[in-house]
N, CA, C and O of each residue as an XYZ file, in Angstrom:
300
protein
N     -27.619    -71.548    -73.988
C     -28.575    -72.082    -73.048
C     -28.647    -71.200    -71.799
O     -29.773    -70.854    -71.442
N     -27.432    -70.734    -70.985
C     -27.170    -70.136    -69.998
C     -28.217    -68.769    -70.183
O     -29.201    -68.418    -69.531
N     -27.467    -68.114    -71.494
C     -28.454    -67.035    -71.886
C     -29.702    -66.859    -71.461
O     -30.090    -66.037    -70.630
N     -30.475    -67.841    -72.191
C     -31.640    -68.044    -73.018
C     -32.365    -67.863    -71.278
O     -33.299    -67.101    -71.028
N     -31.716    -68.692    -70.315
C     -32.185    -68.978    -69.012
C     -32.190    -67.450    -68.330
O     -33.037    -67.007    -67.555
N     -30.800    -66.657    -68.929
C     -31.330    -65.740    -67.947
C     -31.759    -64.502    -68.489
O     -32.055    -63.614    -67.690
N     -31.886    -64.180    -70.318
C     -33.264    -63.668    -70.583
C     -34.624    -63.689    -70.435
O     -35.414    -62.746    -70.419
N     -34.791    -64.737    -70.340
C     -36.529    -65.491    -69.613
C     -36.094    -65.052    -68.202
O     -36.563    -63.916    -68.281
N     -35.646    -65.087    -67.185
C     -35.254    -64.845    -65.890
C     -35.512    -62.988    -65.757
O     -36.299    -62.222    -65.200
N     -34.543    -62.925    -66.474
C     -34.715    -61.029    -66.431
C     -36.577    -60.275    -66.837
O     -37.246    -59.386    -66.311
N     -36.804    -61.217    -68.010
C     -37.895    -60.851    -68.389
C     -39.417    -61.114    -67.686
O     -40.515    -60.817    -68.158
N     -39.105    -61.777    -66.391
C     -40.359    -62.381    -65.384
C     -40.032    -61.559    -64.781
O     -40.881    -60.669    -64.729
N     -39.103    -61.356    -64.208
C     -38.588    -60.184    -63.185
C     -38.895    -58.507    -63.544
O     -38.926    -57.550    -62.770
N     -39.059    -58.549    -64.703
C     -39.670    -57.149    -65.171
C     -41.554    -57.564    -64.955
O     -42.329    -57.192    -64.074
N     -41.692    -58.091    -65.663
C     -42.928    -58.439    -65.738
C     -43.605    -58.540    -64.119
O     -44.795    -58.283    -63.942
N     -42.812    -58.892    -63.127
C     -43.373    -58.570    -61.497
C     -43.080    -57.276    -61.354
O     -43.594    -56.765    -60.359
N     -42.534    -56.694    -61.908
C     -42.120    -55.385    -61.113
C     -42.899    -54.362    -61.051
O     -43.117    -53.403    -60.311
N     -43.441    -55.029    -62.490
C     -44.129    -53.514    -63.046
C     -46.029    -53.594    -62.946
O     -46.917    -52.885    -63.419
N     -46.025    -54.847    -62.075
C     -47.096    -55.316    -61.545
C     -47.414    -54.813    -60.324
O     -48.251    -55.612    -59.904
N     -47.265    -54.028    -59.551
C     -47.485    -53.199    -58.268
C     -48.873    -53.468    -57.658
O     -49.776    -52.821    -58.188
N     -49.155    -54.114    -56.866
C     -50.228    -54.839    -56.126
C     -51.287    -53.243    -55.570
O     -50.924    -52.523    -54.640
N     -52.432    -53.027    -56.303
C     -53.111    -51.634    -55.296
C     -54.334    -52.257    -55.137
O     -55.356    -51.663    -55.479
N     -54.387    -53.632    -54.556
C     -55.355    -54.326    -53.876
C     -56.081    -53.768    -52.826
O     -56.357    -52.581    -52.999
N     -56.474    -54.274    -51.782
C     -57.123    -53.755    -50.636
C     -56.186    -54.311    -49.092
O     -55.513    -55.331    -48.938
N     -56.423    -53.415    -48.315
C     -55.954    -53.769    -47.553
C     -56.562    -53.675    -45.773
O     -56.955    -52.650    -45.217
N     -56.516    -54.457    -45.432
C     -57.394    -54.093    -43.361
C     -56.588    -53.967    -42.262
O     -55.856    -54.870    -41.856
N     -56.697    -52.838    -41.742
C     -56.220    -52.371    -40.722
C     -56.633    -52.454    -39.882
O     -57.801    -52.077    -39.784
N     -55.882    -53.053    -38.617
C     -56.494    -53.613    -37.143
C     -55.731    -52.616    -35.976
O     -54.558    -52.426    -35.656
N     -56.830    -52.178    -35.599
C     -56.431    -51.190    -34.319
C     -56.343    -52.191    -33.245
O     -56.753    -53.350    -33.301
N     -55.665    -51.511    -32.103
C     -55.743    -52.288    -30.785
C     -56.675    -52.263    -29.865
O     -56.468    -52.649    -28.714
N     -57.648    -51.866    -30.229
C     -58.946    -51.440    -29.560
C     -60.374    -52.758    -30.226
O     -61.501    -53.048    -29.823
N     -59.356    -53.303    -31.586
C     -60.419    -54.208    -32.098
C     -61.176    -53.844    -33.423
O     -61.750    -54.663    -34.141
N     -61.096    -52.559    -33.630
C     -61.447    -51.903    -34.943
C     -60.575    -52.412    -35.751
O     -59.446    -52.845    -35.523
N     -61.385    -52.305    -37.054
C     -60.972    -52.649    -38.225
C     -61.497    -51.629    -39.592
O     -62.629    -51.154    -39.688
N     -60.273    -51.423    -40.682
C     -60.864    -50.249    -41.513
C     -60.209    -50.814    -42.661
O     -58.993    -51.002    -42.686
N     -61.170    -51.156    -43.842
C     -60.575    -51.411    -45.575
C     -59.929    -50.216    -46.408
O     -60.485    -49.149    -46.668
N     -59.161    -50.450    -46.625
C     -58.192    -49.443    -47.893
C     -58.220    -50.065    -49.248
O     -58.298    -51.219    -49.670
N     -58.088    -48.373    -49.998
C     -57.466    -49.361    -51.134
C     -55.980    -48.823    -51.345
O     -55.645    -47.639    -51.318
N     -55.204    -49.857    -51.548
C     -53.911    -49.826    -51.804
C     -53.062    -49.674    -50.471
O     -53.715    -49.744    -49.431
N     -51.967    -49.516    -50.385
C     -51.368    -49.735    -48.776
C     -51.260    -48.244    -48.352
O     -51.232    -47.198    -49.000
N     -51.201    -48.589    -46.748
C     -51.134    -47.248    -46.196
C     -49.699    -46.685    -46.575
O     -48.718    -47.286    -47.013
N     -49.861    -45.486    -46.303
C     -48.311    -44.595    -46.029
C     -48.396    -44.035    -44.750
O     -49.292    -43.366    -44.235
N     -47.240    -44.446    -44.291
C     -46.707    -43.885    -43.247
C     -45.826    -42.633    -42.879
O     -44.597    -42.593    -42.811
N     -46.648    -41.713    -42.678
C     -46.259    -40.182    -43.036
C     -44.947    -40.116    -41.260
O     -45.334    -39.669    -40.181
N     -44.049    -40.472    -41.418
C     -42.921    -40.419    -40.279
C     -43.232    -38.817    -39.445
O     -43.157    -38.734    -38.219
N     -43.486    -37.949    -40.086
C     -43.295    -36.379    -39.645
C     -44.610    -36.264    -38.521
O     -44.763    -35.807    -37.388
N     -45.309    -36.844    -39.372
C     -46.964    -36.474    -38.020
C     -46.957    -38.052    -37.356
O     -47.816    -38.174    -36.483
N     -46.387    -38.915    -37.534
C     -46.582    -40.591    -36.768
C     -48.364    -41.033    -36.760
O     -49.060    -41.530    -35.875
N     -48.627    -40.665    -37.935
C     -50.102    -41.144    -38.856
C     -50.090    -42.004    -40.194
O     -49.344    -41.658    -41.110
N     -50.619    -42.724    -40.273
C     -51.049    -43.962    -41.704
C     -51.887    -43.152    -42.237
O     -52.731    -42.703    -41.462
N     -51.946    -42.717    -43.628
C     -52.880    -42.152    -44.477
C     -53.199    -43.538    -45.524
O     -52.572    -44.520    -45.921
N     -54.066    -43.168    -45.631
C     -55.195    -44.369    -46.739
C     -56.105    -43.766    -47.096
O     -56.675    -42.768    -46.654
N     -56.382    -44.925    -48.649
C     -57.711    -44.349    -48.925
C     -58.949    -45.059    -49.231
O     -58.976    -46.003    -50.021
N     -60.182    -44.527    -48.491
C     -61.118    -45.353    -48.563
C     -61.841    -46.238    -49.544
O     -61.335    -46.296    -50.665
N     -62.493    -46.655    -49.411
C     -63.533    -47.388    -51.224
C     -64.584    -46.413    -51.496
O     -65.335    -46.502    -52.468
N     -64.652    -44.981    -50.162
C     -65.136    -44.123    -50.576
C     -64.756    -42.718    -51.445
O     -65.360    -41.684    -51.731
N     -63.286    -43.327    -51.721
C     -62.750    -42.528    -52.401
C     -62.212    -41.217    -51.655
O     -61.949    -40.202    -52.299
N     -62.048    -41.293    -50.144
C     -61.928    -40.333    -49.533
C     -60.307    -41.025    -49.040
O     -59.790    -42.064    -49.449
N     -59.665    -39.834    -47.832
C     -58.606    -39.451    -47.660
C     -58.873    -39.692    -45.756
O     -59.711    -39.189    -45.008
N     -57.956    -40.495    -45.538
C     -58.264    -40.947    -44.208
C     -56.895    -41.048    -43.643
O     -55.940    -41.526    -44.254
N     -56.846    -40.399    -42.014
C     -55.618    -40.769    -41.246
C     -56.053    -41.959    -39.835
O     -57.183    -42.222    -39.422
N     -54.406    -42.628    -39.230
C     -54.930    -42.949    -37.988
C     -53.421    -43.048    -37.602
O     -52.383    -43.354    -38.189
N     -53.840    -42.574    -36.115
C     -52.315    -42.309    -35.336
C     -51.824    -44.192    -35.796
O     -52.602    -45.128    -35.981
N     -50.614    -44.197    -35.849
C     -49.552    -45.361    -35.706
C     -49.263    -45.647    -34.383
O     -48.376    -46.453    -34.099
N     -49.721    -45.245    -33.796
C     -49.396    -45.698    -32.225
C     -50.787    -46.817    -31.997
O     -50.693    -47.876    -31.376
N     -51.849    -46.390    -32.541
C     -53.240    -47.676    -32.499
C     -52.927    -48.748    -33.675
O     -53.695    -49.701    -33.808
N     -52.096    -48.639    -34.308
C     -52.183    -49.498    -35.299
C     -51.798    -51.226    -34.593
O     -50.790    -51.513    -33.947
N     -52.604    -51.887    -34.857
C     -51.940    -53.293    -34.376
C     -51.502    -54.076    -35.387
O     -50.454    -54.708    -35.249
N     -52.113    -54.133    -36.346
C     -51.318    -54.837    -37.750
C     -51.930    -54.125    -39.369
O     -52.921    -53.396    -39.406
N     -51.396    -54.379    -40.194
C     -52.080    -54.032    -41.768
C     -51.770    -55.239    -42.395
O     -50.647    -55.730    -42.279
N     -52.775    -55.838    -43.135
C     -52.891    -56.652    -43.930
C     -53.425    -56.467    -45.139
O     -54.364    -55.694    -45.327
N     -52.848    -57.190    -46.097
C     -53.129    -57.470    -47.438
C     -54.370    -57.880    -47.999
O     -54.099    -59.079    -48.062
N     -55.090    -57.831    -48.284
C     -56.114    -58.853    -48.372
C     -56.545    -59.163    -49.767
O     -56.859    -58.321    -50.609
N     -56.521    -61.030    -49.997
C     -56.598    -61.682    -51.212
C     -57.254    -61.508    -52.011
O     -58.311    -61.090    -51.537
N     -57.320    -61.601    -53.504
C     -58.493    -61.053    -54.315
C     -59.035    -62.302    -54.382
O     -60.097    -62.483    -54.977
């Protein structure tokens, strides 16, 4: 029984993992702007810039110092 509980257990836990969310996401500057991504930003530490990418399929930065929040946003 113990098993059985934590093969089904292991096997949901794979099954999220390998589910990696590349939803959309909105970025709120402190100025009040707002910009849609798809998938989450990266935060490149070396230049202190968020790279994303648009729904135009393009390649976009913004300093991390304007960033006021990033959100997820629901499908």
């Amino acid at each position: 029984m113990l098993f059985s509980r934590l093969l089904c257990f292991l096997t949901l836990l794979c099954l999220l993992s390998s589910c990696q969310s590349t939803g959309s996401y909105k970025i709120t500057l402190k100025d009040g702007r707002q910009y849609l991504c798809k998938g989450c930003p990266d935060f490149v530490g070396k230049t202190g810039y968020y790279r994303y990418r648009t729904f135009q399929d393009r390649d976009a930065m913004l300093r991390a110092d304007e960033v006021l929040m990033i959100e997820e946003q629901g499908s």
